[in-house]
C-alpha positions in Angstrom: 0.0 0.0 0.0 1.2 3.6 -1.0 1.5 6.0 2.1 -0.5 8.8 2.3 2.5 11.4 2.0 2.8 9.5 -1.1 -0.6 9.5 -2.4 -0.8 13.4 -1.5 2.9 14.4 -3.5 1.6 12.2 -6.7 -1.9 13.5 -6.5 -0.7 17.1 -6.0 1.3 16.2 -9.1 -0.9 15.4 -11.2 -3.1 18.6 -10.6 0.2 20.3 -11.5 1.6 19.0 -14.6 -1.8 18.2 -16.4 -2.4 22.0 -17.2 1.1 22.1 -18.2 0.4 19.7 -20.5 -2.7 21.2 -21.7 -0.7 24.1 -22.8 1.9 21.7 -25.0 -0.9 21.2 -26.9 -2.1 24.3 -27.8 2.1 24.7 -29.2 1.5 22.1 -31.9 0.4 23.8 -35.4 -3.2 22.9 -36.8 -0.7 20.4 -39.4 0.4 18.4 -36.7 -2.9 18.3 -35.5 -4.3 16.7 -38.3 -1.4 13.9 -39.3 -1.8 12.6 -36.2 -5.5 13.1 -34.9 -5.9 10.2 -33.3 -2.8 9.8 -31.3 -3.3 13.7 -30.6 -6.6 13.5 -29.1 -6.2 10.0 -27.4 -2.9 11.7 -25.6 -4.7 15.0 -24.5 -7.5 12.7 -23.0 -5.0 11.1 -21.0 -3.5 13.8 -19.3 -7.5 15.1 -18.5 -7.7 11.2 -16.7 -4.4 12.3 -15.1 -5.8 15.8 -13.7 -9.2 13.4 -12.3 -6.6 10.8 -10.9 -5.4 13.9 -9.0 -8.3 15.3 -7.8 -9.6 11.9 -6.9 -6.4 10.7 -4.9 -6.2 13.6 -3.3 -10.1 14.0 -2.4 -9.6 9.9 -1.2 -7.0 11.7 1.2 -9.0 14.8 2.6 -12.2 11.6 3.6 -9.6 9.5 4.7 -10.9 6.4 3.0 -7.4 4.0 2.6 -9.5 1.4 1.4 -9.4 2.4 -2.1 -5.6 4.0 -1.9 -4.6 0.4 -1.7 -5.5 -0.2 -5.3 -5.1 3.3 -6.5 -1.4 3.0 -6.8 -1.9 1.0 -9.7 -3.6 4.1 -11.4 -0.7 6.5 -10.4 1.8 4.4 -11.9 0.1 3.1 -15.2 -1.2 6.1 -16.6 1.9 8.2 -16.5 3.0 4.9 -18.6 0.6 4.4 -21.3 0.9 8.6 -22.0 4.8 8.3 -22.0 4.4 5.1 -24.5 1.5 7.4 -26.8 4.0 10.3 -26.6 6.8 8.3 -28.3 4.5 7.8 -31.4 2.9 11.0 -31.3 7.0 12.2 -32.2 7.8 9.6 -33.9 4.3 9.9 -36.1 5.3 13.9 -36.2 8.9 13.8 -36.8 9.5 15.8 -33.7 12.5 14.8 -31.3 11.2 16.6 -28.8 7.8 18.8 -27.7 7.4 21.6 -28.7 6.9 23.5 -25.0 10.5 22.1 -24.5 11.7 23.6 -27.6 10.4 27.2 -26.5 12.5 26.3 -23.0 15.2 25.5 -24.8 15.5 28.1 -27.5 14.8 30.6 -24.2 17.4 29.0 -22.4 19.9 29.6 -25.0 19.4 32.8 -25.7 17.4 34.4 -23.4 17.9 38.0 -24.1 16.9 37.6 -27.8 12.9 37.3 -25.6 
């Protein structure tokens, strides 16, 4: 069973990073959009299931109800998983090496008073 500290650090995770990724996709161009539709939109409902798995795990917390944490960690870990494994073909399907929120961190990074 996952402790609670745990459950709370992943579940506060997930509320954090989902929106992040929300914001990748508004990067990719209408193109990329539409060569790989279906990998694009099964990906961005994935991380939406990521942002519930966070409010769930942590509302689970806040009732106290370790019941259902037992299983839960199951959730937390193959999620994450099955979006890393889409992401990898959404690249490869897009010829990117990389996304294109890190490519704006990047190109900031090196070269940050060209912004």
């Amino acid at each position: 069973m996952l402790s609670p500290a745990l459950i709370a650090y992943l579940g506060f995770a997930c509320l954090v990073v989902s929106p992040v990724a929300l914001y990748e996709h508004r990067l990719y161009t209408a193109a990329q959009r539409r060569q790989a539709a279906a990998l694009f939109w099964l990906h961005l409902s994935l991380w939406f299931v990521v942002f519930g798995i966070g409010v769930v795990s942590l509302g689970l917390l806040a009732v106290g109800d370790t019941h259902l944490l037992s299983d839960y960690g199951f959730l937390l870990g193959i999620v994450p998983f099955c979006i890393n494994i889409l992401r990898r073909h959404l690249y490869q399907k897009l010829g990117l090496d990389q996304s294109p929120l890190a490519r704006r961190f990047d190109d900031w990074w090196s070269h940050p008073s060209d912004q």
